[in-house]
N, C-alpha and C positions, 0 to 999 in steps of 0.2 A: 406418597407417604401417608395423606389422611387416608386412603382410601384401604391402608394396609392396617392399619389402627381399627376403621371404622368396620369394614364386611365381617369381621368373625362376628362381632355386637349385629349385626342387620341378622345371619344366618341363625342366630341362637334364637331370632324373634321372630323368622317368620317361619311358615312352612316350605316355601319355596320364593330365591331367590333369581328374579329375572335382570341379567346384566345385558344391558347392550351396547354391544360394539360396532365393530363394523367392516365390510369386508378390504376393507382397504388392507387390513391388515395383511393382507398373501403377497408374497412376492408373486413376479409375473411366471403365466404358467403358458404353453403351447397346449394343454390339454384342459379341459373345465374342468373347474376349481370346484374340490370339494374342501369338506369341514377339514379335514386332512393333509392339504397342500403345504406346501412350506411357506412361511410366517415370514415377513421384509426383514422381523426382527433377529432371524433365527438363520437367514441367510445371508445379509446383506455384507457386503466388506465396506461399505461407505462410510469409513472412522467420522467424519460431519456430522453426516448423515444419523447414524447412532447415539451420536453426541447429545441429540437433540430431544423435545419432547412433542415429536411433530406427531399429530391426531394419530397416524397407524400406529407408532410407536408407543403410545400411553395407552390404547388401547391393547396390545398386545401383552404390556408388561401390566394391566389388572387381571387381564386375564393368567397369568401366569400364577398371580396372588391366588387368584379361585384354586386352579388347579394344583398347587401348594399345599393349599387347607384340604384340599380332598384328599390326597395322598398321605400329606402327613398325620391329619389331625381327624378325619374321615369327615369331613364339613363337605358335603356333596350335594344338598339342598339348594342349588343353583342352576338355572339354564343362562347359556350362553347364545344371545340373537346374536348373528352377523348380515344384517342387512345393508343392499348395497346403497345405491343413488336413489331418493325415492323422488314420486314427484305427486303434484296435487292441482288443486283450481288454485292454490297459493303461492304455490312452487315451481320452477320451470327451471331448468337449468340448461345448459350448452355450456360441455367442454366442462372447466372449472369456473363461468360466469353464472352466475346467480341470474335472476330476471332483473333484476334491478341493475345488472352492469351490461345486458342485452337489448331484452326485451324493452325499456322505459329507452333505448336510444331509437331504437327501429318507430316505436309512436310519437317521437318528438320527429320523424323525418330523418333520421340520423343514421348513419352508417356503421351497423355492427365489425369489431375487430375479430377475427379469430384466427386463433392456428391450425395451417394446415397440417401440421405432424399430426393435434389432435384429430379432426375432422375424419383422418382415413384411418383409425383406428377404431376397433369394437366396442359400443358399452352395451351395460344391461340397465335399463329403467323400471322399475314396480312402480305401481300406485301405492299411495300410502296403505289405502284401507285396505289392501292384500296381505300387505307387511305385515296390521295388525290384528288381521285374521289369523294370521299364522301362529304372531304370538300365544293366542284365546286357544290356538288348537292344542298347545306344549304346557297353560296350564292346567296341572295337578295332575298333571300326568308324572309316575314315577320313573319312567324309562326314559323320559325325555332327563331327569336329576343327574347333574355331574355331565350334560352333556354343553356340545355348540351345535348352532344348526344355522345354515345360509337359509334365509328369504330372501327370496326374488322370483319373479318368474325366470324364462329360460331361454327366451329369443333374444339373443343379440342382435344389437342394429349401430351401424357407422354414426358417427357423432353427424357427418355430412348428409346422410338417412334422416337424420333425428333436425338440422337445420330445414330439410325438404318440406318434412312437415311440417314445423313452426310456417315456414313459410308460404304454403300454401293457406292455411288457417288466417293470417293475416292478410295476406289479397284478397279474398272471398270475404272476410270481415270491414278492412279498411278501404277497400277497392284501390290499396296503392299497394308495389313490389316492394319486399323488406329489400334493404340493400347491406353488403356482407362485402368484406376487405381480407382475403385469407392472407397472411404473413407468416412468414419464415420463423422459427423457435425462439431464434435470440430477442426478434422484435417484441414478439408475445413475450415472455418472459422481461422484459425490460416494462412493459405496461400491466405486467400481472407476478409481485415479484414470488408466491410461494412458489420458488421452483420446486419443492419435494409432491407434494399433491400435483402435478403438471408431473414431471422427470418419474416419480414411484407408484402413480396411480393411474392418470387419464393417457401414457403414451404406452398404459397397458391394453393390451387386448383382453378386455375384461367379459368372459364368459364364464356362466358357474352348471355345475350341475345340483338341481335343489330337488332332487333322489332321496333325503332322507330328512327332508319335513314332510315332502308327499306321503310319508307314513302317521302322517297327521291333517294332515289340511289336504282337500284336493285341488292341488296348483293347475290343472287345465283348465279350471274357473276362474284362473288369476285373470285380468285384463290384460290381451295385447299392446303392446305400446303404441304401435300406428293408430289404435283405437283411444283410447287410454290420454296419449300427447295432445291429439287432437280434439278431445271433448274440453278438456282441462284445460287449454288454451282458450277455446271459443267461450269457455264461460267467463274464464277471467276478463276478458276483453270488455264482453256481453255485460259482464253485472256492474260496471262501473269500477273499473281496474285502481287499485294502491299502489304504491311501494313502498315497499318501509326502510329506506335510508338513500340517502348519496353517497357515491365516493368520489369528492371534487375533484382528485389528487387522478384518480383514472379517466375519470370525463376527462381533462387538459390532455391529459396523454392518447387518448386516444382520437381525442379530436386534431391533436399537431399532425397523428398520423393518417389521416382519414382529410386533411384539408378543408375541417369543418370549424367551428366556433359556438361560443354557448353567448348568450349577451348576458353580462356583470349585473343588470335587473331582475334576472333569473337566478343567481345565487343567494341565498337567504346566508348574512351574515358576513364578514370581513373576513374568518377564519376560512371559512369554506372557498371566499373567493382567492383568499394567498394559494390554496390546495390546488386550488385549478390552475392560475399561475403558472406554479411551478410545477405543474403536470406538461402543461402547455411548453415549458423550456427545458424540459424531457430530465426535471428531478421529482426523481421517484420517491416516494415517502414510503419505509417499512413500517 
């Protein structure tokens, strides 16, 4: 609703308006996804599902706003990004795990959870600075106004691809084997609870075709992801690795599942340590 309020005010002020979304928005496709494919929100029968204000769904209903003002009001002065998963020396992801619900268990010694549904399934990864290459190529350009356009590179790779990699990166670095727990949907899901990002996005086979930004940026320059996952790993490690938060509430959970343990000296705070707790006796907090 702000945002229905606020873009016609942003479009009158600038020259051109860059919204981004993201591609999550598509429903699942057998063929790579163009800008054109059909929308989760546009085909979905899941009355919940709809119900709701889950990330692909607010993104596809601002976009609808745009496309609204253009048609009705001739407000076209907008490009529409849809970039997919990105990643960076900050960012790393598996599946629907952040590094911080991965990566920070694999260098404590600990054994990563993940689902096999996701693992044998397609994704696409970009580096960030491709992403926003692509953007820099779409502005001021007048033919790109009133459009969408996917960023991403083009090679799809198995999320279980995409663990290989982490994992060798890490041996070579740590000189120890990351160690990995693949379970069954419901388990995952019970330790991860957005089921719509899991069930509408990652158990998609997610390939796109980016055919019509390559009319702007030259995407064979984009960086390979085997290249790309693997530099971005070893630096983070290399430069004195962060993370920026806990989720005590998944640690317990997935340590009950994994027959592992955190010790109560390690968690900073009371709050944090009830989260683990009751992760550990398999109450899941939303």
């Amino acid at each position: 609703d702000e945002f229905k309020i606020r873009v016609p005010i942003i479009l009158d002020s600038v020259k051109q308006y860059v919204f981004l979304s993201s591609s999550r928005v598509y429903a699942d496709s057998e063929a790579p996804i163009t800008e054109n494919s059909a929308r989760l929100l546009d085909v979905s029968t899941d009355k919940l599902f709809l119900a709701t204000d889950e990330y692909s769904l607010a993104k596809a209903r601002e976009e609808d706003i745009l496309y609204s003002l253009k048609n009705e009001k001739g407000k076209g002065n907008w490009t529409i990004i849809r970039p997919y998963i990105t990643y960076s020396e900050t960012r790393l992801q598996l599946g629907v795990l952040e590094k911080e619900l991965w990566l920070n268990r694999v260098l404590q010694n600990k054994t990563v959870v993940f689902s096999e549904d996701i693992a044998n399934h397609l994704t696409t990864l970009t580096y960030g600075e491709d992403v926003s290459r692509g953007i820099k190529a779409v502005l001021n350009q007048k033919s790109a106004f009133g459009e969408a356009f996917n960023i991403m590179q083009d090679k799809p790779l198995l999320w279980s691809d995409v663990w290989n990699i982490y994992k060798k990166v890490i041996t070579e670095v740590t000189e120890k084997e990351p160690k990995i727990k693949f379970v069954d949907l419901k388990t995952f899901q019970k330790l991860y609870p957005n089921k719509y990002q899991v069930n509408y996005d990652r158990l998609f086979n997610r390939v796109f075709d980016n055919s019509k930004i390559a009319r702007f940026v030259d995407t064979s320059l984009f960086v390979k992801p085997e290249e790309g996952l693997e530099i971005c790993l070893y630096r983070f490690i290399k430069n004195g690795y962060s993370f920026n938060y806990s989720m005590w509430n998944f640690e317990g959970n997935a340590d009950r599942i994994t027959h592992e343990h955190t010790a109560m000296n390690k968690i900073p705070g009371k709050k944090d340590r009830i989260k683990y707790v009751l992760g550990r006796l398999r109450i899941t907090l939303h």
